[in-house]
C-alpha positions in Angstrom: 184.9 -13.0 9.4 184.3 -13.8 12.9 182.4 -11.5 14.8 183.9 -9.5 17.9 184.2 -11.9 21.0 182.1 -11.2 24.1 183.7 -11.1 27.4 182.4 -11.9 30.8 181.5 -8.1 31.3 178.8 -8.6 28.5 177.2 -11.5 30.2 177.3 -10.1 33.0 175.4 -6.6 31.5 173.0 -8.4 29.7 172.2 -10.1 32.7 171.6 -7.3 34.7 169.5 -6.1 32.1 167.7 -9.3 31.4 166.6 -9.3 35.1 165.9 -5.6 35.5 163.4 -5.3 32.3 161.5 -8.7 34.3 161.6 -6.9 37.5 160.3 -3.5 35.8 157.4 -5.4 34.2 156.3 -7.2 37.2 156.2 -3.8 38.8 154.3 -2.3 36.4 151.6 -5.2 35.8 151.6 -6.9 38.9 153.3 -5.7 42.0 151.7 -2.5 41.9 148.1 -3.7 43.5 145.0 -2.3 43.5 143.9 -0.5 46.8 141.3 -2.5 48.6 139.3 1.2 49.3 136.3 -0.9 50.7 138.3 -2.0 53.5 140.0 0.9 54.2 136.9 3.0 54.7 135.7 0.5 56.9 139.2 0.5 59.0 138.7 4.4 59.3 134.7 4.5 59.6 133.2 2.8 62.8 130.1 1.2 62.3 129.9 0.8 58.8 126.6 -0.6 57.3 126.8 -0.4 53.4 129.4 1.3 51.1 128.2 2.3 47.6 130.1 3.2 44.6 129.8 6.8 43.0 129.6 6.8 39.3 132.4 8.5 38.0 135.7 9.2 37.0 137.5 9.1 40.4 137.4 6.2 43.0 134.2 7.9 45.3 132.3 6.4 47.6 128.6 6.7 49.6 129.0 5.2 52.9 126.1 4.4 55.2 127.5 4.0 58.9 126.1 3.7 62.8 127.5 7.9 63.2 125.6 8.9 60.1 126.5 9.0 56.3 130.0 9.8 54.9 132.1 10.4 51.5 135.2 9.2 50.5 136.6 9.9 47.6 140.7 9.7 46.0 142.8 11.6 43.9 146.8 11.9 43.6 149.3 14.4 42.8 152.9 14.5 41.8 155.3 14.6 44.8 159.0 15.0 45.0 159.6 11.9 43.3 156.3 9.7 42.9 152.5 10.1 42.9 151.2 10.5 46.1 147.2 8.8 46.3 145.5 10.4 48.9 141.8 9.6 50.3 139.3 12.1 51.9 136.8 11.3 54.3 133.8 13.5 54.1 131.0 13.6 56.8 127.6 14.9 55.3 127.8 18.1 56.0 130.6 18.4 53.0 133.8 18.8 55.8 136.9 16.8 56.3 136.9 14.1 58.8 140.2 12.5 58.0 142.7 12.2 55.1 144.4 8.8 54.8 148.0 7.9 52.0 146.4 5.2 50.2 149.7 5.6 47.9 153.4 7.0 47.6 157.0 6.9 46.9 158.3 9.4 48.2 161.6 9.8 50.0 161.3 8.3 53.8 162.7 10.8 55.4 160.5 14.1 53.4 157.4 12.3 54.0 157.7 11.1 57.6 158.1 14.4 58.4 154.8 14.9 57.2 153.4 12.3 60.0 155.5 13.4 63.0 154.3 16.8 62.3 150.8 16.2 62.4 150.4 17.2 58.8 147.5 15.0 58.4 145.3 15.8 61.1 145.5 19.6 60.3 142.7 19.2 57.4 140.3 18.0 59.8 137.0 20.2 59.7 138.4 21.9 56.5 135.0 22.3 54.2 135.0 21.0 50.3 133.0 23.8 49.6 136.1 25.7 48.8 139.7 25.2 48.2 141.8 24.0 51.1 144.6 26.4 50.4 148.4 25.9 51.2 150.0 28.7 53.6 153.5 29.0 53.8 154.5 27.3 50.1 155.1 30.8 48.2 155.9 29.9 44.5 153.3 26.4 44.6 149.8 26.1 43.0 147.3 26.8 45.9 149.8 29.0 47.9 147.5 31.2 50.2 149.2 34.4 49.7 146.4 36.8 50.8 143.3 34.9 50.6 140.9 35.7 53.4 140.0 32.1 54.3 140.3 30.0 57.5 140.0 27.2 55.1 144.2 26.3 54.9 146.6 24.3 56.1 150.4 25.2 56.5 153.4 23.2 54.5 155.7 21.6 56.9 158.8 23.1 56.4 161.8 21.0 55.1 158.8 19.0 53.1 156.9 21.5 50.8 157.3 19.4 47.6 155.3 16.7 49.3 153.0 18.9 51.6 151.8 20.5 48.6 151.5 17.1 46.7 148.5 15.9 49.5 147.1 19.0 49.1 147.3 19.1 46.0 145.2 15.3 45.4 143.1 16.0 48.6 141.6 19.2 46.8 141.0 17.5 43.7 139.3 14.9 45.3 136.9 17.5 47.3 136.3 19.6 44.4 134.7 16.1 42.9 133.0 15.9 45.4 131.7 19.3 45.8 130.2 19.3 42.4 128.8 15.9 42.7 127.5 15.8 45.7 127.0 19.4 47.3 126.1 21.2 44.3 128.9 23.4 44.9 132.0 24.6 42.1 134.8 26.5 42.7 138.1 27.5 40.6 141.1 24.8 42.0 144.0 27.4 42.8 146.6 23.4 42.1 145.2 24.0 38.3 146.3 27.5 37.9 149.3 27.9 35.5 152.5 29.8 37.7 155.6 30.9 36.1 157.8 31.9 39.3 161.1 33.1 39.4 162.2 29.5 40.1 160.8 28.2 36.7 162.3 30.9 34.8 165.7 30.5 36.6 165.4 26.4 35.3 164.4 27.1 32.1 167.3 29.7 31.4 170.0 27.3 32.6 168.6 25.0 30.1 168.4 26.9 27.6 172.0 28.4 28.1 172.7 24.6 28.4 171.1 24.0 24.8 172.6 26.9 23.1 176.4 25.7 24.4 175.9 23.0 21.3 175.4 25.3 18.6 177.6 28.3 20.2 181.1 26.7 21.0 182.6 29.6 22.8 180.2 28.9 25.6 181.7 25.6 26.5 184.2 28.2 27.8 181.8 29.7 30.3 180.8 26.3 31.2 182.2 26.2 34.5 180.6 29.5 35.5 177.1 28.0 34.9 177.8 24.9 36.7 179.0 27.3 39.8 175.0 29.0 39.0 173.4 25.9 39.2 174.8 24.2 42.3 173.8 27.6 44.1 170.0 27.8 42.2 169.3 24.4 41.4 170.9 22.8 44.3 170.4 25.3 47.2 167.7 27.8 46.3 165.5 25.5 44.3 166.3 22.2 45.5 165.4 20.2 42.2 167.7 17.1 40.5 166.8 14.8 37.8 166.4 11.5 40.4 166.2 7.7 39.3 162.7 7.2 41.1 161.4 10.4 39.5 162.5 8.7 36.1 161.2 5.5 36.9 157.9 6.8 37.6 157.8 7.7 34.2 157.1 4.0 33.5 154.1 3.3 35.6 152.8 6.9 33.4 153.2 8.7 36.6 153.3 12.4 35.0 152.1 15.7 36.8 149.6 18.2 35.3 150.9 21.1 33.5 151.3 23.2 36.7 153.9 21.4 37.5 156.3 23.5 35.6 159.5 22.5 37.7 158.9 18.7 36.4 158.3 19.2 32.7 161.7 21.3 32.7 163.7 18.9 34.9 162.8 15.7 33.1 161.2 16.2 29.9 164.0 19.2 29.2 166.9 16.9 29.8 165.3 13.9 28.1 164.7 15.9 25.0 168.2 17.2 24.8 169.1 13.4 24.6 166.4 12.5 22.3 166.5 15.4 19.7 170.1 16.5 20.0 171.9 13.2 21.1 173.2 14.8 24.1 173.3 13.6 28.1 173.6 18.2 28.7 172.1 17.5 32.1 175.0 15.5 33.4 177.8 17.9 31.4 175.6 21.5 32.3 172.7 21.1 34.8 173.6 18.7 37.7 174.0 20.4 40.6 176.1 17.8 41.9 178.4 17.1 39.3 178.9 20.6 39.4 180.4 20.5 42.9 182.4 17.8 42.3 183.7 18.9 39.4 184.3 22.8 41.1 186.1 21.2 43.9 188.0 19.5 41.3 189.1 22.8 39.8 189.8 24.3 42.8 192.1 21.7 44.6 193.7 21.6 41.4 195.2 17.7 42.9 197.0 15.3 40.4 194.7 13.1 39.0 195.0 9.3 40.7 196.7 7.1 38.7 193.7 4.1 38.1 194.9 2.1 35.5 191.8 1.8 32.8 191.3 -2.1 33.2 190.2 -1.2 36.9 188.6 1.3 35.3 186.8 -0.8 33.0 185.9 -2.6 36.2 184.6 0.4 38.0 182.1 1.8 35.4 180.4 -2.0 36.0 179.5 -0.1 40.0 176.0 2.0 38.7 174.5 -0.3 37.0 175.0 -2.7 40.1 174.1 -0.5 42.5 171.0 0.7 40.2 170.2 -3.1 39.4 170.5 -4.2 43.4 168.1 -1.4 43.8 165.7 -2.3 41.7 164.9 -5.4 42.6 165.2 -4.6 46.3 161.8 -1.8 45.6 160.6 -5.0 43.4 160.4 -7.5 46.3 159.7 -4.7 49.2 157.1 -3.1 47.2 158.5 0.0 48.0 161.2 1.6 45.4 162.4 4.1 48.1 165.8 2.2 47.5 166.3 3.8 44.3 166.5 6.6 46.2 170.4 6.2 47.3 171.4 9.5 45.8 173.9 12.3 47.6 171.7 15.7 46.6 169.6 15.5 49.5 172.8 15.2 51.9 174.6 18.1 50.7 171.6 20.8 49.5 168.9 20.0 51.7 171.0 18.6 55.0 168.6 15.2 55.1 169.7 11.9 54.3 169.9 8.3 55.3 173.0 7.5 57.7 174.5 5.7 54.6 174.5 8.8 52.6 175.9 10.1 55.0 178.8 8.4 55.6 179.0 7.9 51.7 178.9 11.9 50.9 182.4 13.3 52.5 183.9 9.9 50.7 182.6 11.3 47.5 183.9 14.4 47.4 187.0 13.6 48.9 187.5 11.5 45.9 186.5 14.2 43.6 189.1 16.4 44.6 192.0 13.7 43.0 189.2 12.1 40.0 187.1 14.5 38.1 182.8 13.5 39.2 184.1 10.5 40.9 180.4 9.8 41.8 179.1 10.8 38.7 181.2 7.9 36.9 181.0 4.9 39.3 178.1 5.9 41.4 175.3 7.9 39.8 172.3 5.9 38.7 170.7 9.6 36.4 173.8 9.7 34.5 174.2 5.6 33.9 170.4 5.7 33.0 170.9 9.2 31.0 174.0 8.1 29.2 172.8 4.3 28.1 169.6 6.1 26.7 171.8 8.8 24.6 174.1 5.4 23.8 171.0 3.7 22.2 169.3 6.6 20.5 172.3 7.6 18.8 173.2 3.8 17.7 169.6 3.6 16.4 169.8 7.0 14.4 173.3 5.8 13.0 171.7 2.3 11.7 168.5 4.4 10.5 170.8 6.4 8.5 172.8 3.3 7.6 169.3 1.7 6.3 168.3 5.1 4.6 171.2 5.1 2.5 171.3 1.9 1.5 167.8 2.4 0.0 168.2 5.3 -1.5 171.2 3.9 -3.6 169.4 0.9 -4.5 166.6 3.2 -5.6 169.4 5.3 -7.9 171.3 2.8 -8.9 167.9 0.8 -10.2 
């Protein structure tokens, strides 16, 4: 019997694939380059003499200059969608002189914000004898609340996620330093474990998500929590599963433990697809396929009438779009071009003029085609649903291979 023929679409997938895997592996083991700290501390210390490594577990460093002798030491911290790598500067009197990015990925328009705002500049003279706490960020690890302390900076608003991430690595780098070099300890206030209302909010949509497969009646209720999440998860809380927060997860970039927001956004909808078979993020969670498919609802428009060979053709769009991306970070160095997603448009009010101009198209066309985006657009759901494809072809041929053995073993 001759086995199924393969069209041009198949060649054309497995080329994509082919050509993503070799662009994800160049990232991982080659693209992504050491930081030349060295030359960097002499860029951003005048009159260097000597630099000496600290023995240790972080990147630290003794440097012997014209103006006296310094510290520098590294650390990172999960940001809105990558690790953000920050270095210290330390004069020897244990207080800031300057923090410098030495690494990120984070969206281009949340983190310049961070630089026009003078975000940087407002640790200088801070003291690594204590924590640099974090005023205005209610709800984040090292929030000031009512510590009496001058030693603080203030988020910048419309950026917390990635305010709080330098913070977060520039106290973790002092605190090294502290004990190391100044004989000084003190309790990190970015390690304390915080359940907020905002964690508790995520974990009970997921949770009403995951009993929706066991308890049918609640696929009837369904819409309702979709209406709840586009106002909690999309306005008040401002968290969506992203494709550079998932291909992070690659190069191992994974928060600490305080970061419950993260562990319930990815690892929660990950496991749904990995222990249940189930993409419940993109049918329960998504904010924005919830408002596409509520405007849907409510326009209540006859469906377009797109034949299902164009449609065919049209489900080929995410995983060119995601594959264009991809290899677009790969040769810029810089995978802020996976970042082409709508959420930040409509729930936070910042974009890139092309999601701009993209966004009213995409729920226009969601009024006449049920998550227009989410089917021909949406690189979470293409990533999500090919994962839940493969695990669930690999549990049916396990099964296949599991009951072929066991009859052998009967039947001998």
């Amino acid at each position: 019997m001759k086995g199924k023929k393969r069209n041009l679409e198949f060649y054309y997938l497995f080329f994509l694939s082919i050509t993503a895997i070799a662009a994800i592996i160049y990232s991982v083991f080659w693209a992504d380059q050491a930081v030349d700290y060295k030359a960097l501390i002499q860029e951003n210390i005048s009159g260097v003499t000597s630099i000496e490594k600290i023995i240790g577990t972080k990147p630290a460093y003794k440097v012997e200059a014209a103006g006296g002798c310094y510290y520098a030491v590294c650390d990172s911290a999960m940001g809105y969608q990558s690790k953000v790598e920050t270095m210290s500067i330390i004069d020897e009197k244990g207080m800031v002189e300057k923090v410098l990015v030495t690494k990120q990925g984070e969206t281009p328009d949340f983190f310049e914000r961070l630089y026009k705002q003078d975000y940087f500049n407002s640790f200088n003279g801070l003291s690594v004898k204590e924590p640099i706490y974090l005023g205005g960020a209610s709800g984040y690890s090292g929030y000031l609340a009512g510590n009496q302390t001058t030693n603080y900076i203030d988020r910048i608003s419309g950026s917390t996620v990635s305010s709080h991430a330098v913070a977060e690595a520039v106290n973790g780098g002092n605190l090294y330093l502290s004990r190391q070099i100044f004989n000084t300890a003190w309790t990190n206030p970015y390690d304390v474990f915080q359940l907020t209302w905002k964690e508790l909010a995520m974990i009970v949509m997921y949770l009403i998500a995951l009993a929706g497969v066991y308890v049918k009646k609640l696929v009837r209720i369904r819409i309702w929590v979709l209406l709840v999440s586009i106002g909690v998860l999309g306005l008040l809380i401002n968290q969506f599963a992203t494709a550079n927060l998932l291909f992070s997860l690659i190069h191992l970039q994974i928060p600490g433990i305080t970061n419950i927001k993260w562990y319930v956004l990815i690892a929660g909808s990950l496991g749904f697809i990995i222990f249940l078979g189930k993409n419940l993020y993109c049918a329960w969670i998504c904010p924005f396929g919830a408002a596409q498919e509520f405007l849907n609802k409510v326009a209540g428009f006859k469906p377009l009438g797109i034949s299902q060979p164009v449609i065919k053709k049209l489900k080929l769009v995410p995983s060119t779009i995601l594959w264009v991306a991809l290899i677009l970070g790969t040769c810029l160095g810089n995978y802020g071009t996976l970042d082409y997603q709508p959420f930040g448009a409509l729930f936070l009010l910042k974009a890139t003029w092309v999601i701009w101009l993209m966004l009213p198209v995409f729920l226009f066309m969601s009024l006449f085609f049920n998550r227009f985006y989410c089917q021909f657009f949406c690189p979470v759901g293409f990533i999500y649903n090919l994962i839940n494809r493969w695990r669930n072809k690999g549990v049916r041929t396990w099964k296949q291979i599991w009951n072929r053995w066991k009859n052998k073993k009967e039947e001998g």
